[in-house]
NUZAKE-677570 format. One record per residue: residue in three letters; residue number from 1; x, y, z of N, C-alpha, C in turn. Coordinates in steps of 0.2 Angstrom, whole numbers, plus 5000, padded with zeros to 4 digits. Example, Ala and Ser with C-alpha at 12.3 -4.5 7.8 and 13.67 -1.06 7.14 Angstrom:
residuo,num,n.X,n.Y,n.Z,ca.X,ca.Y,ca.Z,c.X,c.Y,c.Z
ala,1,5066,4972,5039,5062,4978,5039,5066,4984,5039
ser,2,5064,4989,5035,5068,4995,5036,5064,5000,5039
END
This chain:
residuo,num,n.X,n.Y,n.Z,ca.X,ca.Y,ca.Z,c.X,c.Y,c.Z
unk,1,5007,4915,4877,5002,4918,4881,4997,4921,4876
unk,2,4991,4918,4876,4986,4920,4872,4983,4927,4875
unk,3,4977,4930,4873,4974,4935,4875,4967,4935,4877
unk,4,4966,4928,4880,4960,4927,4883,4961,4928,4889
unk,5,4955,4931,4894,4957,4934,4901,4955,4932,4907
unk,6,4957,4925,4906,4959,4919,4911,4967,4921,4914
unk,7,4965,4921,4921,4972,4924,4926,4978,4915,4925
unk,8,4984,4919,4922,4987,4914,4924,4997,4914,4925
unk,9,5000,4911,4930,5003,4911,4934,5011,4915,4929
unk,10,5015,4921,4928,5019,4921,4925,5028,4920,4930
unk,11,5032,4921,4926,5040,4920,4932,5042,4928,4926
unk,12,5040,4934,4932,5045,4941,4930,5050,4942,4932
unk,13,5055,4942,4925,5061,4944,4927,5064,4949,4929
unk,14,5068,4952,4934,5069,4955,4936,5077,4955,4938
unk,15,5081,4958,4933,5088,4957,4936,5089,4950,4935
unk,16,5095,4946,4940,5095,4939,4942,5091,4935,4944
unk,17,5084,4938,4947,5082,4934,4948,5071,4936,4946
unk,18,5068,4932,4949,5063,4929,4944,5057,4928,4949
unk,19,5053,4932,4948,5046,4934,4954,5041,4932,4950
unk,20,5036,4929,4956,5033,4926,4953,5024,4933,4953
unk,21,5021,4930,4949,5014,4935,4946,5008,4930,4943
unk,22,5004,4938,4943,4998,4933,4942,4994,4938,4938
unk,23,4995,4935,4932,4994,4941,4926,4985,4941,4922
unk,24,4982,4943,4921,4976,4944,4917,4975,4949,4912
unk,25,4974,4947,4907,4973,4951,4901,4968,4951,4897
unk,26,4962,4956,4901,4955,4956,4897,4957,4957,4889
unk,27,4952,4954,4886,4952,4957,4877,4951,4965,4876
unk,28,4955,4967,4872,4954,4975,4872,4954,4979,4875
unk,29,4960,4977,4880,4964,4979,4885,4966,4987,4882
unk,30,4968,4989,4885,4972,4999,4884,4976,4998,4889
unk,31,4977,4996,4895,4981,4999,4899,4981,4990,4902
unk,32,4987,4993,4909,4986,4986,4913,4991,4991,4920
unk,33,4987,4986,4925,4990,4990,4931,4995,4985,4936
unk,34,4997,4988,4939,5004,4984,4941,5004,4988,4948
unk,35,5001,4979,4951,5001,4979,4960,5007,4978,4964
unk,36,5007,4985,4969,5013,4985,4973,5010,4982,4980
unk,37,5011,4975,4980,5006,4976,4989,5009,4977,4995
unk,38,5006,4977,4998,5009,4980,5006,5013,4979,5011
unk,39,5015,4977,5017,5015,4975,5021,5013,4970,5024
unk,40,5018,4964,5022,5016,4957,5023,5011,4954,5020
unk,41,5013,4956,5014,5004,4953,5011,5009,4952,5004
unk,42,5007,4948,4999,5009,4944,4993,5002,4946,4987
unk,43,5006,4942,4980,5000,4942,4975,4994,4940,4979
unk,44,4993,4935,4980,4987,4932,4985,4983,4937,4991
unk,45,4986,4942,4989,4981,4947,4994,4971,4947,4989
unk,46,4970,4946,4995,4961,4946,4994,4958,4953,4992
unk,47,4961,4957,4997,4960,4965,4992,4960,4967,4985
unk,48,4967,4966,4986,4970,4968,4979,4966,4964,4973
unk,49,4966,4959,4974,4962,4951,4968,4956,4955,4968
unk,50,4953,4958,4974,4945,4960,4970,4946,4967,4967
unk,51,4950,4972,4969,4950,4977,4966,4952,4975,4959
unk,52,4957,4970,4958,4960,4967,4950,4953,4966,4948
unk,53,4950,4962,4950,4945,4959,4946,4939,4967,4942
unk,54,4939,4971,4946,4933,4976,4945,4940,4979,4939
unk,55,4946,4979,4940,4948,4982,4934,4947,4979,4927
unk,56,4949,4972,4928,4947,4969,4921,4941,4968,4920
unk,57,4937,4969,4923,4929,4971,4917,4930,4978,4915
unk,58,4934,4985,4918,4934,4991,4914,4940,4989,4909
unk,59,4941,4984,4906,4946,4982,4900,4953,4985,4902
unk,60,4954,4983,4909,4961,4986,4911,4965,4979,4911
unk,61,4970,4979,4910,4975,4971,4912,4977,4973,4919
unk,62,4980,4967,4923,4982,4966,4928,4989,4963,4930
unk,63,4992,4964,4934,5000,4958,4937,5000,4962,4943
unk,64,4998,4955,4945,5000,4957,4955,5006,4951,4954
unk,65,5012,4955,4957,5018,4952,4957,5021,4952,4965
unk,66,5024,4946,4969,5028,4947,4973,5033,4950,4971
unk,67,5035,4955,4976,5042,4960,4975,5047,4955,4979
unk,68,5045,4953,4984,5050,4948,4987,5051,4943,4985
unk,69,5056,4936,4984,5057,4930,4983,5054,4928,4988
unk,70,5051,4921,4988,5049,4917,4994,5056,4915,5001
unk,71,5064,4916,4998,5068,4917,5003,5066,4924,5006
unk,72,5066,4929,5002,5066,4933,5006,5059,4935,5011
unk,73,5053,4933,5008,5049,4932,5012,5048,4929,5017
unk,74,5053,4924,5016,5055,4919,5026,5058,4925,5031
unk,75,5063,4929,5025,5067,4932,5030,5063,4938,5033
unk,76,5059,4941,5029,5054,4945,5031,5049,4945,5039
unk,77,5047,4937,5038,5043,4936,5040,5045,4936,5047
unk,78,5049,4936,5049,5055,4935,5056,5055,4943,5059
unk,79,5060,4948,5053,5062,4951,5054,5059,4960,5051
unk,80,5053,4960,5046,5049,4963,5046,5054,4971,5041
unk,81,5059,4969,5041,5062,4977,5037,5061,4977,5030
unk,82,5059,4970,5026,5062,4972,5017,5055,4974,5018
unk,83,5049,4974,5021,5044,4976,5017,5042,4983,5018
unk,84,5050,4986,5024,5048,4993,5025,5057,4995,5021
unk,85,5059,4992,5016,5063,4995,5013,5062,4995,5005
unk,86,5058,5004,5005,5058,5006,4999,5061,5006,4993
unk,87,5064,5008,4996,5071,5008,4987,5071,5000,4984
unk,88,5072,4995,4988,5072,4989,4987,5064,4988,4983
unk,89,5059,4989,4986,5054,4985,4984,5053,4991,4975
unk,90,5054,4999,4974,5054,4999,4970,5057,4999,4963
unk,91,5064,4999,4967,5068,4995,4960,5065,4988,4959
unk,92,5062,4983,4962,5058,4977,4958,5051,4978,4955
unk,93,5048,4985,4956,5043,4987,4951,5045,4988,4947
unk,94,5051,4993,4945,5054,4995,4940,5057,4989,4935
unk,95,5060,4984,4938,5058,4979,4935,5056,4975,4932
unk,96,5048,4975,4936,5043,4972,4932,5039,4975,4927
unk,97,5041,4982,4926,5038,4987,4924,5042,4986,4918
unk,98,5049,4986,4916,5053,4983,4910,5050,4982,4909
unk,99,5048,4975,4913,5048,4966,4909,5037,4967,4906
unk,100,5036,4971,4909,5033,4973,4904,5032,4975,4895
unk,101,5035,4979,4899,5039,4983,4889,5041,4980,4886
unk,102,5041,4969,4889,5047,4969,4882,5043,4963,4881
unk,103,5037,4962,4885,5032,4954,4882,5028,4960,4878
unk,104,5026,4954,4872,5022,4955,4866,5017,4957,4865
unk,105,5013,4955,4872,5007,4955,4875,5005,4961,4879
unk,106,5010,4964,4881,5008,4971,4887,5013,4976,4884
unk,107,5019,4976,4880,5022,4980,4877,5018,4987,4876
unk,108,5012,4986,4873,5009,4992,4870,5004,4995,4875
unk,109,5003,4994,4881,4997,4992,4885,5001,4999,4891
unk,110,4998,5004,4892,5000,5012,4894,4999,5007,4904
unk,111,5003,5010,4907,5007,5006,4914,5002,5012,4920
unk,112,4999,5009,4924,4997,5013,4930,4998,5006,4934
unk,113,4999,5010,4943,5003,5007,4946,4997,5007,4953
unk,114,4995,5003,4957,4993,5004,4960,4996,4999,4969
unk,115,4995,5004,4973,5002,5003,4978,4996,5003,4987
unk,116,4997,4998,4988,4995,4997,4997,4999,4997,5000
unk,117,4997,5001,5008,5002,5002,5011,5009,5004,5010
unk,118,5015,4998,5011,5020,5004,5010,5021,5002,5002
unk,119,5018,4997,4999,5019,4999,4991,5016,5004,4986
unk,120,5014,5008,4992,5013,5014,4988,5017,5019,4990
unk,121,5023,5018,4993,5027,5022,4995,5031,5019,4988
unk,122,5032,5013,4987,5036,5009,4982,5034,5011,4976
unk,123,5027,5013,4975,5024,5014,4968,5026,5022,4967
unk,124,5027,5024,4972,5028,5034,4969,5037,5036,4966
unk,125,5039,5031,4972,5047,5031,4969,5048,5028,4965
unk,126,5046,5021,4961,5048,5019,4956,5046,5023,4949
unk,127,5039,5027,4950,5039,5031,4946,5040,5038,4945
unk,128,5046,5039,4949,5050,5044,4947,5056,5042,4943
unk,129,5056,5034,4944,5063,5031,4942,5061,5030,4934
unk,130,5053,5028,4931,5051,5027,4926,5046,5033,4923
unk,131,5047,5040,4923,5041,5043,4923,5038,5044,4918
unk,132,5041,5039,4910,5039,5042,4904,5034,5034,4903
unk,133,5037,5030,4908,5033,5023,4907,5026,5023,4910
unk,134,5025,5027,4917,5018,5026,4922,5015,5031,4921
unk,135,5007,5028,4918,5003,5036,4919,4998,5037,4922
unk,136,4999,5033,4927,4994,5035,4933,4997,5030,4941
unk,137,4994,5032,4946,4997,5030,4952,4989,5029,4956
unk,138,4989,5025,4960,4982,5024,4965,4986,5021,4970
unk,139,4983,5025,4978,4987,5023,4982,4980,5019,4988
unk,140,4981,5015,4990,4976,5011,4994,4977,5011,5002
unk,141,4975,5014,5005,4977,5014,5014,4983,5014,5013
unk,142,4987,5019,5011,4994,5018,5011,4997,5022,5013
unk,143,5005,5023,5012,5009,5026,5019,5018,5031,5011
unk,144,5011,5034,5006,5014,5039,5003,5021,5041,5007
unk,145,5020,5043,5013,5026,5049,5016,5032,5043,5015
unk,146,5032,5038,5015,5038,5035,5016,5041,5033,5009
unk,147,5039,5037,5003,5043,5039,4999,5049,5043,5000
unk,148,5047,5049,5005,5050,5054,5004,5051,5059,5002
unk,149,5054,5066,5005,5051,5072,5001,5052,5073,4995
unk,150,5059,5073,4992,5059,5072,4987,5057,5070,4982
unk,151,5057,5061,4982,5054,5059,4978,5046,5061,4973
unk,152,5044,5063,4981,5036,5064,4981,5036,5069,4978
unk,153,5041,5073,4976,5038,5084,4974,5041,5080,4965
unk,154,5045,5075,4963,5046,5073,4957,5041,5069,4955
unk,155,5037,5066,4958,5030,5062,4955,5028,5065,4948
unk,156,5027,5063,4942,5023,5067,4937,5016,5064,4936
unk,157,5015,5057,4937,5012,5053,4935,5005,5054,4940
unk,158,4999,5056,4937,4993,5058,4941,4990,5053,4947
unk,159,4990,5056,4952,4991,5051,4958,4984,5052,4960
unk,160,4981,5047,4964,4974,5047,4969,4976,5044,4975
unk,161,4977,5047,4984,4979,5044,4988,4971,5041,4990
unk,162,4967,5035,4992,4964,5034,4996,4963,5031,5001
unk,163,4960,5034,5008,4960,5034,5014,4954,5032,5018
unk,164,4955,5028,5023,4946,5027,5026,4948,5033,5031
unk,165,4942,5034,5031,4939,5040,5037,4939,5038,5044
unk,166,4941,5030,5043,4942,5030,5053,4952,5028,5054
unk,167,4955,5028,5047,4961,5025,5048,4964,5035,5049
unk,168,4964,5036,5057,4965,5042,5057,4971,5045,5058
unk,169,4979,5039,5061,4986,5041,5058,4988,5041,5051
unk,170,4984,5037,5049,4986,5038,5042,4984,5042,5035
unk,171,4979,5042,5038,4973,5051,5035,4978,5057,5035
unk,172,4983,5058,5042,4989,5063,5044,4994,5062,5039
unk,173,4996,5057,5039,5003,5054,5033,5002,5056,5028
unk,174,4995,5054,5023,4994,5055,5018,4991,5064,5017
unk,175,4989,5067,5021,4988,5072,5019,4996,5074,5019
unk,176,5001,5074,5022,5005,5076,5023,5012,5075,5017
unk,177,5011,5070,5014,5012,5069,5006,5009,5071,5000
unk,178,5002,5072,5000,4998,5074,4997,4999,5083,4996
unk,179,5004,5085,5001,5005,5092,5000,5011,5092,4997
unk,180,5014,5088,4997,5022,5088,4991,5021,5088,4988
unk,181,5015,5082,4984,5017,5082,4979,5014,5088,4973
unk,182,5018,5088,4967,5016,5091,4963,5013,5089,4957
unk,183,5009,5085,4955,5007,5082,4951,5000,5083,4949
unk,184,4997,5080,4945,4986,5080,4944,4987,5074,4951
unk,185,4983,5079,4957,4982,5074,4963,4976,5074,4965
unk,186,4974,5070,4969,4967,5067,4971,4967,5065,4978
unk,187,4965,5069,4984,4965,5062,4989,4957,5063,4991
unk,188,4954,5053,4994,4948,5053,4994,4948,5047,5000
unk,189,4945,5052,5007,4944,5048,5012,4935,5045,5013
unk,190,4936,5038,5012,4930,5035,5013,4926,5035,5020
unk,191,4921,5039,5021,4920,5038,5025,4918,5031,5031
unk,192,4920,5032,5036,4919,5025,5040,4923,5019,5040
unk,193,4926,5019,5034,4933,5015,5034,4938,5012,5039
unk,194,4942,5008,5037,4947,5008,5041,4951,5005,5039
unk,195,4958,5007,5039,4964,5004,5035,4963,4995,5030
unk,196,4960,4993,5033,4961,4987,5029,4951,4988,5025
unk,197,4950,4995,5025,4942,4993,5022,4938,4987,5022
unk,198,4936,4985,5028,4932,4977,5027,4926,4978,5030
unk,199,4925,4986,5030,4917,4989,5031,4913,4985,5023
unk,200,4906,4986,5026,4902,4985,5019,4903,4988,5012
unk,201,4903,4989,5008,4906,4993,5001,4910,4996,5003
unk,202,4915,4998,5007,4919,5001,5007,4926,5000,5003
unk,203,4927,4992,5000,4931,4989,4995,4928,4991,4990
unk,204,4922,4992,4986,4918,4992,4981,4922,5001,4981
unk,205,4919,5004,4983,4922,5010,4983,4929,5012,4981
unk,206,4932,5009,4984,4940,5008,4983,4941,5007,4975
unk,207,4939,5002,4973,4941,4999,4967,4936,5004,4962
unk,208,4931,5006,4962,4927,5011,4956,4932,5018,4958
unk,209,4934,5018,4962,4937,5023,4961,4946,5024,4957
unk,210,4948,5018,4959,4956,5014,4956,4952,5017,4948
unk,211,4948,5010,4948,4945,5011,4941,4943,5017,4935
unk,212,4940,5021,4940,4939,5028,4936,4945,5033,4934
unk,213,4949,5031,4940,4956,5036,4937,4961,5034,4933
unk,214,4961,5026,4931,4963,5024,4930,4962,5023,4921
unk,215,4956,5023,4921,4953,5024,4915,4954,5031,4912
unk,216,4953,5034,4916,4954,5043,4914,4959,5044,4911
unk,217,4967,5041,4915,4971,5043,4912,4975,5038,4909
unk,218,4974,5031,4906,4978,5026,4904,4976,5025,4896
unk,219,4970,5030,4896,4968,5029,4889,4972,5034,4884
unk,220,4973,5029,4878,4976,5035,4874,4972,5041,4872
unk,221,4975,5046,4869,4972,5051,4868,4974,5055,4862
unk,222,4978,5052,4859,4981,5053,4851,4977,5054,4848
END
């Protein structure tokens, strides 16, 4: 794997088995972010890819990884629970989040986690499971509460929740997690939005924002 930053298809190990991603590693990279996505959606989510994209021009690397196997994705697809079961989807960031630490290539590269829907419920618990690994957390129209209490009030890793201004059960959730936690936290409701932001800039917004927290806090500082 060279370190020119042409996206290309990698198989992250994880335990027994082997999930597929889509890695990108701009040159002079410092950090790389690792996408939890959502609710029925895969690497190939078109959100996430353009958010990815606005990161790696600010020299951040990227892996949008399926947390499901394409079995389990069948059986998802019927029956809708793995992508509302947390524990399961964080332990395969936790995993990829390893398989990080031990390629040549991102080993050295500081971990923020960026989580839609309920992979942001995925991205807060894994990083209570990895706290010395993750140093930042972005959560995207996402559903925080179903981490849970606990987990949420151990978060150490500086969190940003962001919310559209018209997704208004979920602006409730997130403020309501956003009081657990204890962490450096941020929440930022776009005005006029709405849960999938496919208002005019309202993506652009999302992503300068991923961007600037992520930059703030994945840079070293030694």
């Amino acid at each position: 794997m060279d370190l020119k930053s042409e996206e290309r298809s990698v198989r992250v190990a994880v335990g027994s088995l082997s999930l597929e991603g889509s890695l990108i590693l701009p040159e002079a990279a410092y950090g790389i972010v690792l996408f939890a996505h959502g609710s029925g959606s895969s690497r190939h989510s078109p959100r996430n890819r353009y958010v990815a994209q606005l990161l790696n021009g600010g020299k951040l690397a990227t892996l949008l990884v399926d947390l499901l196997t394409p079995a389990e994705e069948a059986i998802d697809l019927q029956t809708t629970h793995l992508r509302f079961d947390i524990g399961l989807l964080a332990e395969r960031l936790v995993g990829a989040t390893n398989w990080l630490a031990v390629q040549p290539e991102t080993r050295d590269l500081r971990v923020g986690y960026f989580g839609a829907s309920t992979g942001a419920a995925a991205a807060l618990v894994a990083a209570t499971m990895r706290p010395q690994a993750v140093g930042a957390i972005v959560s995207r129209g996402g559903r925080p509460d179903l981490a849970g209490p606990e987990p949420l009030a151990h978060v150490q890793a500086p969190t940003l929740l962001i919310v559209g201004g018209n997704d208004t059960p979920v602006i409730t959730l997130n403020e309501m997690a956003y009081a657990l936690l204890c962490c450096e936290k941020r929440l930022v409701i776009i005005p006029g939005a709405t849960h999938l932001f496919e208002e005019p800039g309202a993506l652009d917004a999302v992503a300068q924002l991923a961007c600037d927290w992520f930059q703030r806090h994945l840079r070293r500082t030694e």
